[in-house]
PLY file of the C-alpha trace (Angstrom):
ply
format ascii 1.0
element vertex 125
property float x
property float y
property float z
element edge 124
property int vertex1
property int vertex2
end_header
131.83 136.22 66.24
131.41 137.11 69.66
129.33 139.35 71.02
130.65 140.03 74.66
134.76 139.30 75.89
135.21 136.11 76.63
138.58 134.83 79.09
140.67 132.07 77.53
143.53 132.09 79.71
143.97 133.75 83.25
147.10 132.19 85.10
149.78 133.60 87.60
153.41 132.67 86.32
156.69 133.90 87.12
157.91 135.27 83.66
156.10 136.15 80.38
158.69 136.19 77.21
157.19 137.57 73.92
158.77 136.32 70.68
159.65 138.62 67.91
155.92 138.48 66.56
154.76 139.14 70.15
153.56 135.50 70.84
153.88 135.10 74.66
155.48 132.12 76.34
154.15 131.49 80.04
157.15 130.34 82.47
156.60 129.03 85.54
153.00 128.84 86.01
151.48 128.29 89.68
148.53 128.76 91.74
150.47 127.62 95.23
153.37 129.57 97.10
155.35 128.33 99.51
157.18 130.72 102.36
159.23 129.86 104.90
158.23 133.31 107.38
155.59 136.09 107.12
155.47 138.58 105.74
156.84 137.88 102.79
156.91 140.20 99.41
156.68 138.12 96.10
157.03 139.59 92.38
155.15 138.02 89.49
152.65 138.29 86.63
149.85 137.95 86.34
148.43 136.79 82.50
145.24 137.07 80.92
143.94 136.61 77.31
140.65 137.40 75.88
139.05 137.34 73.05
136.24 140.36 71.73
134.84 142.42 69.10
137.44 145.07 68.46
137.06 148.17 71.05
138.55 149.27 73.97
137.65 147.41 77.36
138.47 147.89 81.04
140.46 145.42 82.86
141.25 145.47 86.85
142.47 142.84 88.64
141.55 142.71 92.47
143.02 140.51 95.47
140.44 139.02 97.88
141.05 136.63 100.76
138.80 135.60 103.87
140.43 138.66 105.85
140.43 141.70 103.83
138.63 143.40 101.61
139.47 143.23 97.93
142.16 145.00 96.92
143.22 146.37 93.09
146.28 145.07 91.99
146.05 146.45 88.42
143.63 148.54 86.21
144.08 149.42 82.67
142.69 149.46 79.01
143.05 146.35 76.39
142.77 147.47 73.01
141.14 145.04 70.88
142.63 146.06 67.51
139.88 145.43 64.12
142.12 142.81 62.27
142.43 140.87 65.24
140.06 138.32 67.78
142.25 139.14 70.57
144.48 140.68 73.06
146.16 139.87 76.27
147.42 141.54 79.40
150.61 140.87 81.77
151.06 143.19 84.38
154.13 142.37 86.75
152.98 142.80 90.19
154.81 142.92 93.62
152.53 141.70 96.71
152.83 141.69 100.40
151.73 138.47 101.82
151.30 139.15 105.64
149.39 135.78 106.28
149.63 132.60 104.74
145.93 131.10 103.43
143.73 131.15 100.28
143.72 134.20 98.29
141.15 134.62 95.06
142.31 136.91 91.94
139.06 138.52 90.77
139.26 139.39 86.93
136.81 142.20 86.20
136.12 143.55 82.26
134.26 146.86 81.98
133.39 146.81 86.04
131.59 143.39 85.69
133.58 140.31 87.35
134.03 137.72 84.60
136.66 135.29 86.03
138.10 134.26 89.37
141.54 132.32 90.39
141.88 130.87 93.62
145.48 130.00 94.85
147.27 129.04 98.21
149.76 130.64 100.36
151.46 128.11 102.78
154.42 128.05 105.37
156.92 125.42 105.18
159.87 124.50 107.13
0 1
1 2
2 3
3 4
4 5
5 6
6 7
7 8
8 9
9 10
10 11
11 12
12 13
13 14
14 15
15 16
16 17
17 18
18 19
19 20
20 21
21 22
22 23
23 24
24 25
25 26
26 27
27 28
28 29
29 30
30 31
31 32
32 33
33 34
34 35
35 36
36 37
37 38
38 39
39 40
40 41
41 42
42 43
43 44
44 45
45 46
46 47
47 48
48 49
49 50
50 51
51 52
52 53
53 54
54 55
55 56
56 57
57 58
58 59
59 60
60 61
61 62
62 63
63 64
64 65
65 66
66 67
67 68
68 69
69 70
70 71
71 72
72 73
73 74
74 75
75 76
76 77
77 78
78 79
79 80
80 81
81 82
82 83
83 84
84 85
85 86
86 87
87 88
88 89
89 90
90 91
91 92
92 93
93 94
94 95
95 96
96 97
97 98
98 99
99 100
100 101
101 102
102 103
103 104
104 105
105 106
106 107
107 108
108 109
109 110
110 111
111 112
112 113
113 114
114 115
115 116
116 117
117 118
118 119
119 120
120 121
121 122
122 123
123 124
Protein backbone atom coordinates (compact mmCIF):
# COMPACT_ATOMS: atom_id res chain seq x y z
CA UNK A 1 0.00 0.00 0.00
CA UNK A 2 1.11 3.35 -0.45
CA UNK A 3 1.99 5.62 1.85
CA UNK A 4 1.98 9.11 0.05
CA UNK A 5 -0.32 9.92 -3.57
CA UNK A 6 1.32 8.87 -6.24
CA UNK A 7 0.34 10.41 -10.22
CA UNK A 8 -0.35 7.70 -12.79
CA UNK A 9 -1.73 9.66 -15.46
CA UNK A 10 -1.65 13.56 -16.01
CA UNK A 11 -2.52 14.42 -19.77
CA UNK A 12 -4.39 17.39 -21.54
CA UNK A 13 -7.12 15.95 -24.01
CA UNK A 14 -9.99 17.41 -25.62
CA UNK A 15 -12.92 15.25 -24.19
CA UNK A 16 -13.22 12.88 -21.18
CA UNK A 17 -16.39 10.31 -21.62
CA UNK A 18 -17.19 8.20 -18.48
CA UNK A 19 -18.92 4.86 -19.09
CA UNK A 20 -21.83 3.77 -17.07
CA UNK A 21 -19.42 2.41 -14.23
CA UNK A 22 -17.57 5.75 -14.42
CA UNK A 23 -14.46 4.36 -16.31
CA UNK A 24 -13.08 7.39 -18.24
CA UNK A 25 -12.09 7.29 -21.89
CA UNK A 26 -9.37 10.04 -22.86
CA UNK A 27 -10.15 11.60 -26.49
CA UNK A 28 -7.90 13.49 -28.18
CA UNK A 29 -4.88 13.64 -26.15
CA UNK A 30 -2.08 16.40 -26.93
CA UNK A 31 0.68 18.28 -25.50
CA UNK A 32 1.09 20.70 -28.85
CA UNK A 33 -1.46 23.43 -30.16
CA UNK A 34 -1.42 24.89 -33.18
CA UNK A 35 -3.03 28.65 -33.88
CA UNK A 36 -3.20 30.42 -36.76
CA UNK A 37 -3.37 34.31 -34.78
CA UNK A 38 -2.93 35.46 -31.15
CA UNK A 39 -4.68 35.61 -28.90
CA UNK A 40 -6.43 32.79 -29.11
CA UNK A 41 -8.97 31.17 -26.33
CA UNK A 42 -8.91 27.25 -26.29
CA UNK A 43 -11.33 24.90 -24.12
CA UNK A 44 -10.13 21.54 -22.83
CA UNK A 45 -9.43 19.17 -19.93
CA UNK A 46 -7.22 18.63 -18.23
CA UNK A 47 -6.95 14.71 -16.61
CA UNK A 48 -5.25 13.40 -13.75
CA UNK A 49 -5.34 10.05 -11.83
CA UNK A 50 -3.79 9.13 -8.63
CA UNK A 51 -3.59 6.64 -6.55
CA UNK A 52 -3.54 7.02 -2.23
CA UNK A 53 -4.55 5.83 1.04
CA UNK A 54 -8.17 6.79 1.35
CA UNK A 55 -8.58 10.62 2.64
CA UNK A 56 -9.23 13.73 1.28
CA UNK A 57 -6.29 15.58 -0.66
CA UNK A 58 -5.82 18.99 -2.29
CA UNK A 59 -5.34 19.29 -5.90
CA UNK A 60 -4.50 22.72 -7.91
CA UNK A 61 -3.36 22.89 -11.12
CA UNK A 62 -1.18 26.03 -12.08
CA UNK A 63 -0.01 27.46 -15.63
CA UNK A 64 3.63 28.61 -15.86
CA UNK A 65 5.50 29.80 -18.94
CA UNK A 66 8.91 31.80 -19.35
CA UNK A 67 6.77 35.17 -19.15
CA UNK A 68 4.40 35.06 -16.37
CA UNK A 69 4.04 34.02 -13.24
CA UNK A 70 2.14 30.85 -12.48
CA UNK A 71 -1.22 31.04 -12.67
CA UNK A 72 -4.17 28.56 -10.99
CA UNK A 73 -6.22 27.06 -13.40
CA UNK A 74 -8.10 24.76 -10.97
CA UNK A 75 -8.19 23.91 -7.18
CA UNK A 76 -10.30 21.39 -5.54
CA UNK A 77 -10.62 18.26 -3.21
CA UNK A 78 -10.20 14.40 -4.48
CA UNK A 79 -11.83 12.13 -2.27
CA UNK A 80 -10.08 8.97 -2.00
CA UNK A 81 -13.00 6.71 -1.00
CA UNK A 82 -11.82 3.41 1.67
CA UNK A 83 -12.81 0.53 -0.80
CA UNK A 84 -10.92 2.04 -3.42
CA UNK A 85 -6.82 2.74 -4.54
CA UNK A 86 -7.89 5.63 -6.48
CA UNK A 87 -9.49 8.63 -7.86
CA UNK A 88 -9.15 10.99 -10.72
CA UNK A 89 -9.85 14.57 -11.64
CA UNK A 90 -11.04 16.35 -15.05
CA UNK A 91 -11.66 19.80 -14.81
CA UNK A 92 -12.68 21.50 -18.25
CA UNK A 93 -10.77 24.59 -18.54
CA UNK A 94 -10.96 27.62 -20.96
CA UNK A 95 -7.43 29.51 -21.47
CA UNK A 96 -6.30 32.64 -23.08
CA UNK A 97 -3.22 32.09 -25.05
CA UNK A 98 -1.84 35.67 -25.78
CA UNK A 99 1.64 34.35 -27.02
CA UNK A 100 2.59 31.37 -28.67
CA UNK A 101 5.72 29.31 -26.76
CA UNK A 102 6.20 26.59 -24.10
CA UNK A 103 3.85 26.53 -21.32
CA UNK A 104 4.40 23.92 -18.14
CA UNK A 105 1.14 22.54 -16.18
CA UNK A 106 2.32 22.27 -12.57
CA UNK A 107 0.29 19.49 -10.65
CA UNK A 108 0.38 20.27 -6.94
CA UNK A 109 -1.26 17.62 -4.09
CA UNK A 110 -1.72 19.07 -0.60
CA UNK A 111 0.47 22.44 -1.63
CA UNK A 112 3.54 20.27 -2.58
CA UNK A 113 4.27 20.11 -6.53
CA UNK A 114 4.30 16.42 -7.48
CA UNK A 115 4.12 16.45 -11.33
CA UNK A 116 4.80 18.79 -14.22
CA UNK A 117 3.60 18.76 -18.11
CA UNK A 118 5.31 20.73 -20.53
CA UNK A 119 3.48 21.45 -23.90
CA UNK A 120 3.87 23.86 -26.99
CA UNK A 121 1.92 26.62 -28.37
CA UNK A 122 2.87 27.40 -32.06
CA UNK A 123 1.60 29.67 -35.01
CA UNK A 124 1.03 28.20 -38.29
CA UNK A 125 0.00 29.49 -41.55
Amino acid sequence: MLDKPQVNIFVLCDRVVRDQSGKPSLLGVFNLLNFPAFPVAFSFYLFAQITAPPGDYHIAVHLASDEAFPQKLFEGTLTIPKESDGADIAPNVTMPFDHPGVFEFRLYINDAPVLTRPFQVRQVA
